[in-house]
N, C-alpha and C positions, 0 to 999 in steps of 0.2 A: 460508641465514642466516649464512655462516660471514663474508658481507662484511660484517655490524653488527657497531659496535663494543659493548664489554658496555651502556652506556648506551642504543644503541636498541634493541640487545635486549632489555633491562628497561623499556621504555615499552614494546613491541610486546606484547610477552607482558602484561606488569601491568598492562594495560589493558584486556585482554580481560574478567575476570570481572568489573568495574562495567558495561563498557559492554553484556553480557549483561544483564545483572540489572536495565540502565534499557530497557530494548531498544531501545538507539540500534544504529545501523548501523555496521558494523565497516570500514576504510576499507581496502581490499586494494592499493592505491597508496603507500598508506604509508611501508613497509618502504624500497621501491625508491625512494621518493622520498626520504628520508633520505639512504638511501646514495650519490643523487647531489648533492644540493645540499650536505651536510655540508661535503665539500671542496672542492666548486666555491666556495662561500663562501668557506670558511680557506683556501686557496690562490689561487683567479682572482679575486673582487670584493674579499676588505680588504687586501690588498698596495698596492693603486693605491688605494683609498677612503682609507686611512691614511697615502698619500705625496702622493698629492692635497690632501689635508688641512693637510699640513704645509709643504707649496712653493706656496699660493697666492699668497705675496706675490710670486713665480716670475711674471713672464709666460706664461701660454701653456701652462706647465707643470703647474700645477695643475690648472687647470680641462680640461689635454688629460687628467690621469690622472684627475678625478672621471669627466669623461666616457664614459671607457674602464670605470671600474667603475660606471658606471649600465646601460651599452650589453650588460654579462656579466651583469648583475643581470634586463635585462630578456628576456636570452636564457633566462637560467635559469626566470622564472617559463613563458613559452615550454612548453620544456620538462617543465615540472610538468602545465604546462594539456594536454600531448600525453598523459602517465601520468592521470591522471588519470579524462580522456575516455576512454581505453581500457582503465582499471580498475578499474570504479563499483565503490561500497561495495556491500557484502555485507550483506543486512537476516537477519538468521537467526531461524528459526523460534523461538516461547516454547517454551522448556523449564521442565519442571517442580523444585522447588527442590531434589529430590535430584541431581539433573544439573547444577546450576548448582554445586553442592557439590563436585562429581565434578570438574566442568570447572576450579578453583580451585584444586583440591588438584592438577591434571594440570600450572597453571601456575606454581605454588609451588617442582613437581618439577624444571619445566628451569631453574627461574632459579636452582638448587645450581650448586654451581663442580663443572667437570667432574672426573669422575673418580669422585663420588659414586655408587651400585650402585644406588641407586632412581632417578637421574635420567632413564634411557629409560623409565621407566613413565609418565613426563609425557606422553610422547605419545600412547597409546589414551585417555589420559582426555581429551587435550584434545578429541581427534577425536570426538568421544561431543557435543560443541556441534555439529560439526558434520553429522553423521548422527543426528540426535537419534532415538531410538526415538516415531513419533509416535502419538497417541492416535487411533483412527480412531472414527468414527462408527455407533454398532450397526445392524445392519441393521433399518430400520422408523422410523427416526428420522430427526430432523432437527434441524441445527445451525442456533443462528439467531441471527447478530449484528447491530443497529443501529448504527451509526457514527456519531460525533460530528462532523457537519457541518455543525454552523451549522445554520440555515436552512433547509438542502436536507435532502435527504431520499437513507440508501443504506442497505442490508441485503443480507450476505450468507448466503446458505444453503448449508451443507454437507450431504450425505448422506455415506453410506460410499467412493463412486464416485465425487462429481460435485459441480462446484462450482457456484450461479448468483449474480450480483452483479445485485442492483433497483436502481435507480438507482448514480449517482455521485458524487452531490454536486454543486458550483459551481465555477466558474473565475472570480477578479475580477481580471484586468488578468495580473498575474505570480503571483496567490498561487494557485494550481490544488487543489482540496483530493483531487480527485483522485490527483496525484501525492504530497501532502503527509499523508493520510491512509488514502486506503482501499488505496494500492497496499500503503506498508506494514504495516497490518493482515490486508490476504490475505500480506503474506510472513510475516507473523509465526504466522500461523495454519498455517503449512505448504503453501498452495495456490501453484502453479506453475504452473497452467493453468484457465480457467475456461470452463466446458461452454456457457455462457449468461448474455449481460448483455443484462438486461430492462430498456429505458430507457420508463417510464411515461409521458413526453410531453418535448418536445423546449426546457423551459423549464427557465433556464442551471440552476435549483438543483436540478435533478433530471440533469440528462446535462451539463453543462460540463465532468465529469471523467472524462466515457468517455474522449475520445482519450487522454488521462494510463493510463490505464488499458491500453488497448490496444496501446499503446509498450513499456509493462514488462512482458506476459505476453501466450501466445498466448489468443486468444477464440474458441471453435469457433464462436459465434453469436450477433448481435446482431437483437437484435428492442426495435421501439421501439411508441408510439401514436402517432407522429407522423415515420414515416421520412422521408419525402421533408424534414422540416422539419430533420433532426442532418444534420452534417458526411457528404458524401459517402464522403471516406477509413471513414466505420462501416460501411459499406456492411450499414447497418441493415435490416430486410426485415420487415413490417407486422406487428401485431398480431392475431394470427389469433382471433377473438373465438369462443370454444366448443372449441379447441386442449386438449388433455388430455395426458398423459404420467405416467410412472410409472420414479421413480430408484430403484432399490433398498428397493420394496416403500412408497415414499413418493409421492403423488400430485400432482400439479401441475395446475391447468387456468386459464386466462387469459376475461379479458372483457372486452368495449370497446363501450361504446354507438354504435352505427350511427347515430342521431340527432344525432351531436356537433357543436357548430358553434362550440366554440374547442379550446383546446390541453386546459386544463383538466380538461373534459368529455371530449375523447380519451383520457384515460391510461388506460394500459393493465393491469385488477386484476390479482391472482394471487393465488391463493386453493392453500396447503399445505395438507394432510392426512395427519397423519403418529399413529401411534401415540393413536389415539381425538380426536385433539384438531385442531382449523381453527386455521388463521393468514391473514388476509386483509390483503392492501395494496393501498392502494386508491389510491395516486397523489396526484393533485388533484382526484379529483370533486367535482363540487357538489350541493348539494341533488338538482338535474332530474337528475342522472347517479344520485345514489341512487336514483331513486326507479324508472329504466330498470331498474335494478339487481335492483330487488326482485319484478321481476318474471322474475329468470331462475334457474337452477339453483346459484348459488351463498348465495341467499338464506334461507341454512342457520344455525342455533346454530354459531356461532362463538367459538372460545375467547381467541384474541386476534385485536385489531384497529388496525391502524394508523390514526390517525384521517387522517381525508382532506382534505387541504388544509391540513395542518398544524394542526390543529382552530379552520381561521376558522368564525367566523358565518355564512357563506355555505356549511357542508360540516356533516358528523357531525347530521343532520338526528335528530329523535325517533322515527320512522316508523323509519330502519335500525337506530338504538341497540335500538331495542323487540324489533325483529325479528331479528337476529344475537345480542343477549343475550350482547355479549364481559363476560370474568370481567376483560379487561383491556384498556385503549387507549392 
């Protein structure tokens, strides 16, 4: 840091505790990118941008020096686009508001004029954002977020051990919510690795933001109701209908109507049980897919329920409401 001058040290630093506190992503290109354009600018591009400027009535001479400082302008962004690509922002985990406290009083400490006897205590505090002491999940339990994706449908579950991501959300053209929401809501949750993404049927609002997904973190394992129908690179592997497992004293078991004959009908449940209580999601079934349903072992009191098909008229029939009896949908 000793190449910034005081001013971008005082953005680098005094930026940090807002951009915690909205949890926007902290840009680690930044720093270095300053320290090269700052004078590439005041020295290579307004020297000739400003002589150019002034000798246009000049033949030849003016517009040879704008030239010349468009032609280092365009190297420079060049440049940035090189840092940049090789130095994606940092999304850093929620910390809790005594830590964000900690982390502000760490950045208050270095931006004293040197020489000051408290100012090396900035640094453990600030490092405190960056290994944040995380909250782990009790054993027997189960963590459960629904994401705000429009339309589509995602949910992740933490245990104490293990992560799984249910769907992904949508992809429409460039806006991927995938990359735009659930990657950084698993960074922000502290997940770095995800044990299992369960993509319920291969329709875009349900899996379009696997690959996004798959890009920013490793995935031990991709299981879909509709493999052969997602992206090859998922190299997704079928939904094993009657499949059971147990994370850290929490139960997992999947189901998929053998009878299916759209995508819909294919997706693939998963049915939690964690600490007395069901959690069931159910994809896009329809009515005929409830009703497969209720004749198999997950046709249990159920405490929460995702309603299926995003509760159209054609899904969350009477016969499964009566019969699972969720406290919530």
């Amino acid at each position: 840091m000793a190449g910034l001058d005081p001013a971008q040290w005082l953005i680098a630093i005094g930026l940090l505790p807002p951009l915690l506190a909205l949890g926007l992503p902290i840009s680690l290109s930044g720093p270095l990118a300053n320290l090269l354009a700052v004078p590439w600018v005041s020295f290579l591009v307004l020297p000739p941008a400003l002589l150019g400027s002034l000798l246009l009535p000049v033949p030849y001479v003016g517009e040879g020096l704008l030239w010349l400082a468009g032609g280092l302008l365009d190297g420079l962004f060049r440049l940035l686009g090189l840092i940049a690509g090789g130095w994606p922002a940092w999304m850093p985990p929620q910390i809790p508001l005594w830590l964000w406290g900690m982390n502000a009083l760490g950045c208050l400490l270095l931006l004293l004029p040197r020489g000051v006897p408290m100012r090396v205590l900035g640094w453990p505090l600030l490092l405190l954002a960056v290994w944040p002491p995380l909250a782990r999940v009790p054993e027997g339990e189960v963590e459960v977020w629904q994401l705000d994706v429009g339309q589509g449908l995602s949910f992740i579950l933490r245990t104490r051990d293990h992560a799984l991501l249910y769907d992904a959300g949508a992809r429409v053209a460039e806006f991927d919510l995938g990359e735009r929401v659930v990657v950084p809501t698993l960074h922000r949750l502290g997940i770095r690795r995800l044990d299992l993404m369960l993509l319920s049927h291969a329709d875009n609002d349900h899996a379009g933001g696997a690959q996004a997904v798959q890009r920013a973190m490793p995935v031990g394992e991709v299981r879909g109701g509709q493999p052969d129908a997602l992206p090859a690179g998922l190299q997704a592997r079928p939904c094993d209908s009657g499949l059971s497992w147990v994370w850290n004293g929490v139960r997992f078991r999947q189901w998929q109507w053998a009878a299916a004959t759209d995508g819909n009908q294919a997706s693939c449940v998963l049915q939690v049980e964690a600490a007395g209580e069901r959690l069931l999601l159910t994809g896009d079934i329809d009515a005929r897919a409830e009703r497969a349903l209720l004749d198999s072992p997950l046709a249990v009191r159920t405490h929460w329920l995702q309603a299926p098909h995003h509760g159209s008229r054609t899904s969350s029939s009477m016969a499964l409401l009566q019969r699972l009896a969720p406290m919530r949908c």
